[in-house]
C-alpha positions in Angstrom: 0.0 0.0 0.0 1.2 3.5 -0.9 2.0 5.9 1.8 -0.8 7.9 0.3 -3.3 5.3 0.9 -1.9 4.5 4.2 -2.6 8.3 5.4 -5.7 7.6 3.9 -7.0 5.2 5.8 -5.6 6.5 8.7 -7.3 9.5 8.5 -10.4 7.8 7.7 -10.1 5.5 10.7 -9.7 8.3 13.0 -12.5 10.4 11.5 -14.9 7.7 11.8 -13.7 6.9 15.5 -14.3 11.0 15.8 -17.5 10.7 14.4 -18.7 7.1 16.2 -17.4 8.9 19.8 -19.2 12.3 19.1 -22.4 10.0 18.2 -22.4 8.0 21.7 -21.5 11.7 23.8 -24.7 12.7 21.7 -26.7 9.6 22.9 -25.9 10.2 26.5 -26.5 13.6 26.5 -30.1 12.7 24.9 -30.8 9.9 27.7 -30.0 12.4 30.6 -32.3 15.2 29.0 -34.9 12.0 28.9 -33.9 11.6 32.4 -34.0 15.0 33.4 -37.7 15.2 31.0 -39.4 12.3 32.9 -38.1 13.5 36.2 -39.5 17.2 35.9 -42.9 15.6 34.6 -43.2 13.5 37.4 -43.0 16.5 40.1 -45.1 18.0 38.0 -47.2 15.0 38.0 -47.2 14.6 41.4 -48.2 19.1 41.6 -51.2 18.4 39.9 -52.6 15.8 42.3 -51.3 17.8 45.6 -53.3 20.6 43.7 -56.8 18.2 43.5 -56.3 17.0 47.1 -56.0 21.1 48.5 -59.0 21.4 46.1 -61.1 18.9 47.6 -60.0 20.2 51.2 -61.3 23.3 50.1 -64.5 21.8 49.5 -64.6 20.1 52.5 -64.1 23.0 54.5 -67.1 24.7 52.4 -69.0 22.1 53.3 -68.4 22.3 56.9 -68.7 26.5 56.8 -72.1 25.5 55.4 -73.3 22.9 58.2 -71.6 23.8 60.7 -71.3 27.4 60.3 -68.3 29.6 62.2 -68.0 27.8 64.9 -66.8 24.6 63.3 -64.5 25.9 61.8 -63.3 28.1 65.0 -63.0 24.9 66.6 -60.5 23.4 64.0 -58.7 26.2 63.3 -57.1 26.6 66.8 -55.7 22.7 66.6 -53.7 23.4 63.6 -52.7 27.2 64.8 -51.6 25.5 67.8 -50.0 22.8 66.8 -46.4 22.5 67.9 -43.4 21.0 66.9 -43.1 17.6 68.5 -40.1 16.9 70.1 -38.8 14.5 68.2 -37.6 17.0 65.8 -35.5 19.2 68.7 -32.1 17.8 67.8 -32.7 18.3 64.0 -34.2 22.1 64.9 -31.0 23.0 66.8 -29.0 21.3 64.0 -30.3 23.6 61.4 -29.6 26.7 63.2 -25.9 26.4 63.0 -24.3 29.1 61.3 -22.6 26.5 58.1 -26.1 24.7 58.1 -27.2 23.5 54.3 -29.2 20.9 53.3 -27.9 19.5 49.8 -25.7 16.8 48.8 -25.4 12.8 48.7 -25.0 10.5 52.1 -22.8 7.7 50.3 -22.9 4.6 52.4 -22.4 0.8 51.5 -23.7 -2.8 53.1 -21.5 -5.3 53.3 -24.4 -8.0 51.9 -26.6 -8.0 49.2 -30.5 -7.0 50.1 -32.8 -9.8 49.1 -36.2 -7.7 49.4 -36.8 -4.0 50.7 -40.4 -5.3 51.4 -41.5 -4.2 55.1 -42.5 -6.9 57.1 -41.0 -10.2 54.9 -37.8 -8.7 55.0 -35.4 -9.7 57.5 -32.0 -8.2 57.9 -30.7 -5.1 59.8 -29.9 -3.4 55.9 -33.3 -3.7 55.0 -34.4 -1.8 58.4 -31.7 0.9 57.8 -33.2 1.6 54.9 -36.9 1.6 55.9 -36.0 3.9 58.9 -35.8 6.9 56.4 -38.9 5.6 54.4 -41.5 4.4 56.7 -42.5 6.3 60.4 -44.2 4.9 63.6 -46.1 6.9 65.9 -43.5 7.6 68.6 -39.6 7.5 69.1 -37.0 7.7 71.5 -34.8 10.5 72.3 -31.1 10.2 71.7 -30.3 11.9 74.9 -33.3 11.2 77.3 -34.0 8.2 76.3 -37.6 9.1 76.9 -40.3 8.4 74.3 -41.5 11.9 71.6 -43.9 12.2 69.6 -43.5 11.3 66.0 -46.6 11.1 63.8 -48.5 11.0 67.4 -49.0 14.2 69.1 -49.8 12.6 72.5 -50.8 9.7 73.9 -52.3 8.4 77.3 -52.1 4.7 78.7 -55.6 3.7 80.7 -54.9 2.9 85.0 -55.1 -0.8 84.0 -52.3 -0.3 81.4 -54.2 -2.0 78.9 -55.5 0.4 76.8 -53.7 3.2 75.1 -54.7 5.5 72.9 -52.9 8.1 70.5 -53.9 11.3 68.6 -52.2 12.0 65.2 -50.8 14.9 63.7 -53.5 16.5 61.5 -50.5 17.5 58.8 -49.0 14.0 58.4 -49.2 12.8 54.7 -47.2 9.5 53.0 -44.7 10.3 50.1 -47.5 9.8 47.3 -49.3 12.8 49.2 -52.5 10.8 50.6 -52.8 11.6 54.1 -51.9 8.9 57.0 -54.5 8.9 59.2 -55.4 6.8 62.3 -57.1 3.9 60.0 -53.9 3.6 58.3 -52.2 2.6 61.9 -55.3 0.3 62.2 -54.8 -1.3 58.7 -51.2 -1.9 59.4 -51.8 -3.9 62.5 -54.6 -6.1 60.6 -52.4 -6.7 57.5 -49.7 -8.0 59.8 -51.7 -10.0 62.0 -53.6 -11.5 58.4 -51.6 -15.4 58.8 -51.5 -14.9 54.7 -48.6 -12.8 55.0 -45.3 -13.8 55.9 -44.6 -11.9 58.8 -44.2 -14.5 61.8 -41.8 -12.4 63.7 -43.6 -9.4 63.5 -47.1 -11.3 64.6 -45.2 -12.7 67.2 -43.9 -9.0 68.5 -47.5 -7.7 68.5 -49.1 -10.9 69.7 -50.3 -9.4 73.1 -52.5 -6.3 71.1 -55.9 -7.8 71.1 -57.3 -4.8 68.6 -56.5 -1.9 67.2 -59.1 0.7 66.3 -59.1 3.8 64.5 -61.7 6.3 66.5 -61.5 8.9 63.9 -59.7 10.0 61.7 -56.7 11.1 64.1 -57.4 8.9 67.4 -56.6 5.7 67.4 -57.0 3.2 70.6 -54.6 0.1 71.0 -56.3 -2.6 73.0 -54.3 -5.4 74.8 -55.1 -8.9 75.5 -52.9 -8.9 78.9 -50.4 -6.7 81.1 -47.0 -6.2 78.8 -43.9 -4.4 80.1 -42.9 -2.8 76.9 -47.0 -2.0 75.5 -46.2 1.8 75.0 -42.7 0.5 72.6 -44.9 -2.1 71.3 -47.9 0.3 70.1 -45.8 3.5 68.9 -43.0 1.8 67.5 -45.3 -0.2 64.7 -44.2 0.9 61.2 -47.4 2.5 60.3 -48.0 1.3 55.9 -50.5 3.3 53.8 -53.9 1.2 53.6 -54.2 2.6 50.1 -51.1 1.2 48.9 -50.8 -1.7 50.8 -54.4 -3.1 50.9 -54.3 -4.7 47.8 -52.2 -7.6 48.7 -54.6 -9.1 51.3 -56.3 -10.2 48.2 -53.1 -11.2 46.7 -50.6 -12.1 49.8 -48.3 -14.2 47.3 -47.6 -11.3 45.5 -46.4 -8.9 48.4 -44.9 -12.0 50.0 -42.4 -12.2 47.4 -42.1 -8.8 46.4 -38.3 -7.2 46.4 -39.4 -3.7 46.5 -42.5 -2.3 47.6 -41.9 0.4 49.9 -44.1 3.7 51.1 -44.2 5.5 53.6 -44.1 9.3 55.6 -40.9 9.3 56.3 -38.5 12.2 54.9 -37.3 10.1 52.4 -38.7 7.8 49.5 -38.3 5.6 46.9 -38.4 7.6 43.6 -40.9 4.6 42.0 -41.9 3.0 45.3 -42.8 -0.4 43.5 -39.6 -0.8 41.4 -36.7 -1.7 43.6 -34.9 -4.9 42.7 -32.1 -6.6 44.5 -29.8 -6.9 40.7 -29.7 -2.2 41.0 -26.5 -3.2 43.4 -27.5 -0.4 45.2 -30.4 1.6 47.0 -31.1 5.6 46.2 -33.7 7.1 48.6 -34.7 10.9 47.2 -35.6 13.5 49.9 -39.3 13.4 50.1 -40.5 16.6 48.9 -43.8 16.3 51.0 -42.4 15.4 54.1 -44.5 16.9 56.8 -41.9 17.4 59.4 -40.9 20.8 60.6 -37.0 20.3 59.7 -37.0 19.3 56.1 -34.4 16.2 56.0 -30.7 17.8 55.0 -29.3 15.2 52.4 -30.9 15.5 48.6 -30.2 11.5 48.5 -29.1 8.7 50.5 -27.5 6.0 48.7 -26.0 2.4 49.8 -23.8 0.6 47.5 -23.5 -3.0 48.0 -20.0 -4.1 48.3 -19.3 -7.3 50.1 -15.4 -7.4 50.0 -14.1 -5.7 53.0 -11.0 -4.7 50.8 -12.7 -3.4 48.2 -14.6 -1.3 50.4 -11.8 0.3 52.1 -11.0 1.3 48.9 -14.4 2.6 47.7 -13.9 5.1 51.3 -10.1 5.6 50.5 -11.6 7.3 47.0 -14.0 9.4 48.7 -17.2 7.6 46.7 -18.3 6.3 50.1 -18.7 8.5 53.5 -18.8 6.1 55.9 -16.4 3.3 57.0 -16.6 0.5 59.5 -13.1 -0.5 60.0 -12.0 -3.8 61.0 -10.0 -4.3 64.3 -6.9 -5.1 62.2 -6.6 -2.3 60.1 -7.6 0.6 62.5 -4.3 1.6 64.2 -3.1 1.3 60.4 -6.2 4.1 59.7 -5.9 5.9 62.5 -1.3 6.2 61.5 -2.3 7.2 58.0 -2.1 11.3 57.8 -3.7 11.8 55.0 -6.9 9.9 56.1 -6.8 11.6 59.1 -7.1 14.8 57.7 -9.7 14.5 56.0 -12.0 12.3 58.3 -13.5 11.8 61.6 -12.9 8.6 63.6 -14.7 7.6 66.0 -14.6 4.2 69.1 -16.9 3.5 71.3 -19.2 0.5 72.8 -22.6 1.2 71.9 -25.3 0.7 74.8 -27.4 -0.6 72.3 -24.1 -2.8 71.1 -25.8 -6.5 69.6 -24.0 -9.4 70.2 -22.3 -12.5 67.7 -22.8 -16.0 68.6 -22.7 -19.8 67.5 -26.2 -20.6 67.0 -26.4 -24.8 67.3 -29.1 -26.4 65.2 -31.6 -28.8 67.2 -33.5 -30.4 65.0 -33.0 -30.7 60.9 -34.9 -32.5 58.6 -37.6 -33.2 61.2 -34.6 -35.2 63.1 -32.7 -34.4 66.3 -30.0 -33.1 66.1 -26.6 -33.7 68.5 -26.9 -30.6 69.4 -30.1 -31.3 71.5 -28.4 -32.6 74.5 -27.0 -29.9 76.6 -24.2 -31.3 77.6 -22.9 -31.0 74.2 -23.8 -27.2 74.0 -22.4 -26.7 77.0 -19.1 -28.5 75.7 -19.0 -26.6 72.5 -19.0 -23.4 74.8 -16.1 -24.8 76.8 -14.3 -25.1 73.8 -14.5 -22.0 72.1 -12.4 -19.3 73.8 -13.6 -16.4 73.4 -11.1 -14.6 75.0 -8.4 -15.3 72.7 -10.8 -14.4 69.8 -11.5 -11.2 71.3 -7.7 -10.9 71.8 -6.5 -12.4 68.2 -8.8 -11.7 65.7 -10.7 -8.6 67.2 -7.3 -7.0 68.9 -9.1 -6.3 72.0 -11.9 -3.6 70.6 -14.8 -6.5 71.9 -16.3 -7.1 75.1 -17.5 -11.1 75.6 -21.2 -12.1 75.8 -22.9 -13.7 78.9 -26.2 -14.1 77.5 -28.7 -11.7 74.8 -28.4 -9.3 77.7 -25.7 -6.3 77.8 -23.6 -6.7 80.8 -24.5 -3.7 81.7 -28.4 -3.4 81.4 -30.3 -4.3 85.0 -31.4 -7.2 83.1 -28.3 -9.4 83.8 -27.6 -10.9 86.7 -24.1 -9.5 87.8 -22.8 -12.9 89.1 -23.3 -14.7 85.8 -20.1 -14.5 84.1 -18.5 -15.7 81.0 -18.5 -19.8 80.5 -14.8 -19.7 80.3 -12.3 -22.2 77.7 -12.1 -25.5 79.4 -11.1 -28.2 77.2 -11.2 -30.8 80.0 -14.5 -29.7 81.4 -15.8 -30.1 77.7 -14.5 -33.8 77.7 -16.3 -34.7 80.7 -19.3 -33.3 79.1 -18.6 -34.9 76.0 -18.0 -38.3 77.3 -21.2 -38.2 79.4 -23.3 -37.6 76.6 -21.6 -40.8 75.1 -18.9 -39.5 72.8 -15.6 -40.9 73.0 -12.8 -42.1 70.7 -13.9 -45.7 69.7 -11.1 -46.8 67.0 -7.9 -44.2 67.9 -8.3 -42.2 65.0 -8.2 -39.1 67.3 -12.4 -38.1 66.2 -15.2 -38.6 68.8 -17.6 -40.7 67.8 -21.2 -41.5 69.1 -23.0 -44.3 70.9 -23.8 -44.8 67.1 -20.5 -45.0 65.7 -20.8 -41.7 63.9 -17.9 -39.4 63.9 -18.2 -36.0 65.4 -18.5 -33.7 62.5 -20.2 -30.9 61.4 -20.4 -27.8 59.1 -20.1 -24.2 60.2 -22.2 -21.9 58.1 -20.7 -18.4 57.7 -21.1 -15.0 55.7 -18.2 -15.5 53.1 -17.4 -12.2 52.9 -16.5 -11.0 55.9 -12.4 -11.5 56.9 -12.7 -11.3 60.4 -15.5 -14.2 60.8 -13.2 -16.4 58.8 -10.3 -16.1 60.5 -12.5 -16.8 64.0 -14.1 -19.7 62.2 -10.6 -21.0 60.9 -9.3 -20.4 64.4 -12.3 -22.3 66.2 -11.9 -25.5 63.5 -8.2 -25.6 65.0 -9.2 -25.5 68.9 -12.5 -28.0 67.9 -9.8 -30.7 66.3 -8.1 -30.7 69.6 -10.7 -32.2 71.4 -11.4 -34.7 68.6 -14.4 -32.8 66.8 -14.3 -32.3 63.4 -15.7 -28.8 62.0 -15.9 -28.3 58.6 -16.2 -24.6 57.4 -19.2 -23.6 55.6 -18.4 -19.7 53.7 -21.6 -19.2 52.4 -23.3 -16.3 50.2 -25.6 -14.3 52.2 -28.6 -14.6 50.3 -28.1 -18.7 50.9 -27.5 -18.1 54.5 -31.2 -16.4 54.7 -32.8 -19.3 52.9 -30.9 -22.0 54.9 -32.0 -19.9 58.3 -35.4 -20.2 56.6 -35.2 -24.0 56.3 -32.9 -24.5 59.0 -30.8 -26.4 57.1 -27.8 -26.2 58.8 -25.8 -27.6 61.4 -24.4 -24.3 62.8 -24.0 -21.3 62.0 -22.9 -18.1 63.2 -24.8 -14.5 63.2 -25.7 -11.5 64.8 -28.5 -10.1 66.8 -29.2 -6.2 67.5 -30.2 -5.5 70.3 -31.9 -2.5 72.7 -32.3 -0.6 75.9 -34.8 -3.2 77.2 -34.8 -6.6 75.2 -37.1 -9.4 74.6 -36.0 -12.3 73.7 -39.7 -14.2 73.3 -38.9 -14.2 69.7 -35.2 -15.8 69.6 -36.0 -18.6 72.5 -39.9 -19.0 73.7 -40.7 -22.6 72.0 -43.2 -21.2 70.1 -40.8 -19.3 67.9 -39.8 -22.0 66.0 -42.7 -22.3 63.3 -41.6 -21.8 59.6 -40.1 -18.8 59.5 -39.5 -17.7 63.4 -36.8 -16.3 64.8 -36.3 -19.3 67.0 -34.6 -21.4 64.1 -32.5 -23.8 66.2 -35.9 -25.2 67.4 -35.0 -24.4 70.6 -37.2 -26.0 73.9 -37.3 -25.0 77.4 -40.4 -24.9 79.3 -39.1 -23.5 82.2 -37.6 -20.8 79.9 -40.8 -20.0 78.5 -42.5 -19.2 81.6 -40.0 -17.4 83.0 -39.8 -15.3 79.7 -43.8 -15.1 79.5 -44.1 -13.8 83.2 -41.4 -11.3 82.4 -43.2 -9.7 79.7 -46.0 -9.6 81.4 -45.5 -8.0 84.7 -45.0 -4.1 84.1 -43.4 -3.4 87.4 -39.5 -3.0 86.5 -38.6 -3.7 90.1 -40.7 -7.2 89.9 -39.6 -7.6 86.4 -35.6 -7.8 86.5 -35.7 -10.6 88.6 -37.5 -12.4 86.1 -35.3 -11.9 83.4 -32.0 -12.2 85.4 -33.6 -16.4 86.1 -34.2 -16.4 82.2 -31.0 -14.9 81.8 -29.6 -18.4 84.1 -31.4 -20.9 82.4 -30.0 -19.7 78.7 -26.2 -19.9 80.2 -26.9 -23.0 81.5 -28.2 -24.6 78.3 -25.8 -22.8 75.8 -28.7 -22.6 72.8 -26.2 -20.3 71.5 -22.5 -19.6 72.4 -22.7 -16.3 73.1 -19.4 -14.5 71.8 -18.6 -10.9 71.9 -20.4 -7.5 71.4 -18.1 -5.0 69.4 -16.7 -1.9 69.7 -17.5 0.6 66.6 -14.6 1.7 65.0 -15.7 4.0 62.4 -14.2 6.7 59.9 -16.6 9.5 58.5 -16.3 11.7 56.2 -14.9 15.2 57.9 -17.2 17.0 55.8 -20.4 15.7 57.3 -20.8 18.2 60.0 -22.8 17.7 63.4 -21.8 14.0 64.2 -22.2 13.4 67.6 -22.0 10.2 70.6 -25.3 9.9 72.4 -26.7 7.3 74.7 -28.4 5.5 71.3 -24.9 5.7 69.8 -23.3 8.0 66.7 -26.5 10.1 65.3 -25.1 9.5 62.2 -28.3 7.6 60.8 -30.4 9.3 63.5 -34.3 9.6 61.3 -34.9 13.4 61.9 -32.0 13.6 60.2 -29.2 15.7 62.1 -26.0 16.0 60.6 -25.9 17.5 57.0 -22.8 19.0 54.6 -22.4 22.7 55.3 -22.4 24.3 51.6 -18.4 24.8 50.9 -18.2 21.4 51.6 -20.6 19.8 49.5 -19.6 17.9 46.2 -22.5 16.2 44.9 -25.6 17.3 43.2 
């Protein structure tokens, strides 16, 4: 080929890449006008309807000049000039008062797992509640510094002498995302479509099994009657989710449907899906918008919250290292390497503490699979498993000292443990003795266990495969296991799986996480009738002493009277080791130091406090 023709083509080549590059900047630009097209006609959308509901107000209030003349309407009139700022919103009121406040920009956050459904009610990990707490409201909340109860959607409330009844009255300027107002009949609609058996929410029916009825007495009053005396009936009642009847309502005829739904999620709360039907767990992430109707007096700072799913805890180091994230969680082995690292320093907060609120880890131990006892029935073998996982030096080795050990489901410092229970400490010989009286020993001097059956000890460990830190305790525990002639067979595991097998309980063990509270109750985990299809109690767990003790608990309201209870529940579930009960973690976390406000309280970091009260002050912000 001549050089001619050469420079030719050349020439050609690179116009033609010009022109193909030109045509795809083109294309994009197109889709985001598209973008930016759809988005302004859906406000615009949503305008005209907020327009036809003010309209039909209007004619309401017409109606009512007409019937009821002046003095109807000088009776409503005072309740909404009066109306004051409920003081739940306090915090979030002082926070927008500083002199850098500005609402605006992105909260960038990322789970560790994959969501399988944002679905209230059928979903069942902490992510899915993180994101719901910015989405859906319940009637009251606690205060970060008091720990006393404020109004939310409920203006007041007041509990009958008998403590049986209580009864609420609503905001009168409380309306859902979509703009339909919530009214007390929505509150009353949530509590029947839970309690409706067609819909898979066991653990929530079992949390609200001691409300007999619920019943809206207008349209901002509604009365929650209970069945029996419960210690925690004012949490129970105002801390229900409340779900719009109007959107929710149709899947009582069709329970499959919302049952195995991914994403269908409305609510009040100062943030919202963008199409509240359309979230699906292959987006690899989660984007709430601020709510533009939001009722509350403080109007939420963020534009958008987003989550990114990233399950590698390298890769997510990274993501924060790049500034695409805000929020870290570092592991115990990489923090003094955070905390040494100037340039992170400078531009981040870091912050360690023990939550009072702090859940705890554990070994759960599976009694019954496939409709067949398990090995782990007999106590004497939980017990020994206990014995043989030392806690200590996992605290020590693989969480470098930023844990405290677990007793029981109840903090070590709550007045619902018993201060003379302490740790079941690592006793390898104590766990033979155990071990050989429930009929194990070494039969042919291959250094295994076996059974009165001539079975070999064995069995598989299910853990999320993502995260470093339970591998390495899982690795470590296989190693301390062998020594006492028990084979333990490692079981990393997707989290998705880990759900479904929980759901099945098809496993042998496994190890998780609960969160936990001021005030627990543990009905759900360990009461015996907890482990139907889908309960919390998945190990099949049995103790009829244990279920008294737990059902008398709940139901005497007297704290003095009640703490004892608890603190004999608390003996029986150290003395049969359902779970061994590992550590509660320190937070070790690295913010952003552009997200202004962050502060400790008695809840823990108000990072994801819902009223919002940290923001970006407006030199500061980077995303639109």
């Amino acid at each position: 080929m001549k050089k001619t023709d050469r420079g030719f083509s050349l020439g050609f080549w690179l116009a033609f890449g010009l022109i193909a590059v030109l045509i795809v900047l083109t294309m994009v630009q197109v889709d985001r006008q598209w973008q930016r097209m759809a988005e302004m006609t859906r406000i615009l959308q949503e305008q005209a309807e907020d327009i036809r509901r003010t309209r039909g107000l209007v004619r309401d209030l017409e109606q009512t000049l007409r019937s009821g003349g002046s003095r109807a309407i000088a009776a409503a009139a005072p309740k909404e000039a009066q109306l004051a700022v409920p003081d739940a919103f306090d915090r979030a009121r002082r926070a927008s008062t500083r002199p850098d406040y500005a609402s605006g920009d992105w909260l960038m956050l990322a789970f560790g797992t994959g969501l399988r459904t944002l679905t209230p009610l059928v979903s069942t990990d902490a992510y899915a509640s993180e994101v719901q707490g910015y989405v859906i409201e319940s009637l009251i909340t606690r205060d970060p510094d008091s720990l006393e109860w404020r109004g939310l959607v409920a203006e007041d409330w007041s509990i009958s002498d008998d403590g049986l009844t209580i009864t609420f009255r609503l905001r009168r300027d409380v309306s859902f995302s979509d703009g339909v107002p919530l009214t007390a009949r929505d509150v009353a609609f949530t509590f029947e479509f839970i309690m409706n058996e067609a819909i898979a929410a066991p653990r929530s029916r079992a949390y609200l099994s001691k409300i007999r009825s619920v019943e809206a007495i207008d349209d901002h009053t509604v009365r929650f009657l209970f069945a029996e005396p419960y210690f925690n009936s004012l949490q129970l009642a105002g801390s229900m989710d409340i779900l719009p009847a109007h959107f929710y309502r149709r899947y009582l005829d069709d329970p499959r449907t919302f049952n195995e739904s991914r994403g269908l999620l409305l609510g009040s709360g100062p943030y919202r899906l963008a199409n509240p039907e359309g979230w699906t767990p292959d987006q690899g992430r989660v984007e709430l918008e601020r709510n533009p109707r939001y009722w509350g007096p403080v109007d939420a700072s963020f534009d958008r919250i987003v989550w990114r799913v990233i399950e590698n805890d390298s890769a997510r180091l990274t993501t924060f290292r790049n500034q695409d994230i805000d929020v870290y969680g570092a592991r115990p082995r990489e923090y003094q390497q955070l905390l040494d690292d100037k340039g992170l320093r400078a531009r981040t907060q870091h912050f360690e503490y023990m939550s009072p609120t702090a859940g705890y880890s554990y070994i759960a131990w599976n009694q019954q699979r496939g409709n067949a006892p398990t090995r782990f029935t007999d106590p004497r073998v939980r017990s020994a498993m206990t014995h043989l996982t030392d806690v200590a030096r996992v605290i020590d080795e693989v969480l470098l000292g930023y844990a405290e050990a677990a007793v029981s489901p109840f903090s070590p410092h709550s007045p619902q443990h018993d201060p003379a229970l302490q740790p079941v400490p690592y006793d390898q010989e104590r766990a033979r003795r155990l071990l050989a009286e429930a009929g194990f020993a070494d039969r042919n001097g291959d250094g295994i266990l076996e059974g009165e059956d001539g079975k070999p000890f064995e069995f598989e460990m299910t853990f999320f495969q993502d995260n470093e830190d339970t591998r390495r305790m899982v690795l470590f525990l296989r190693d301390l296991y062998a020594r006492a002639g028990i084979v333990m067979r490692p079981k990393p595991t997707e989290w998705s799986v880990m759900l479904e097998n929980i759901q099945r309980k098809d496993f042998d063990a496994i190890t998780l996480g609960w969160t936990s509270g001021i005030e627990i109750d543990i009905f759900q985990m360990f009461h015996s009738s907890q482990t139907l299809e889908g309960g919390d109690n998945f190990i099949s767990y049995r103790n009829p002493e244990l279920d008294r003790l737990i059902d008398a608990a709940r139901g005497e309201v007297s704290e003095a009277k009640r703490m004892p209870l608890w603190q004999a529940a608390e003996r029986v579930l150290v003395a049969d080791q359902p779970y061994t009960f590992l550590f509660r973690r320190k937070t070790l976390a690295f913010v952003d130091a552009r997200i202004a406000n962050l502060e400790n309280t008695p809840l823990g970091l108000n990072l994801m406090s819902v009223p919002v009260e940290v923001y970006v002050p407006a030199a500061q912000q980077r995303r639109r």
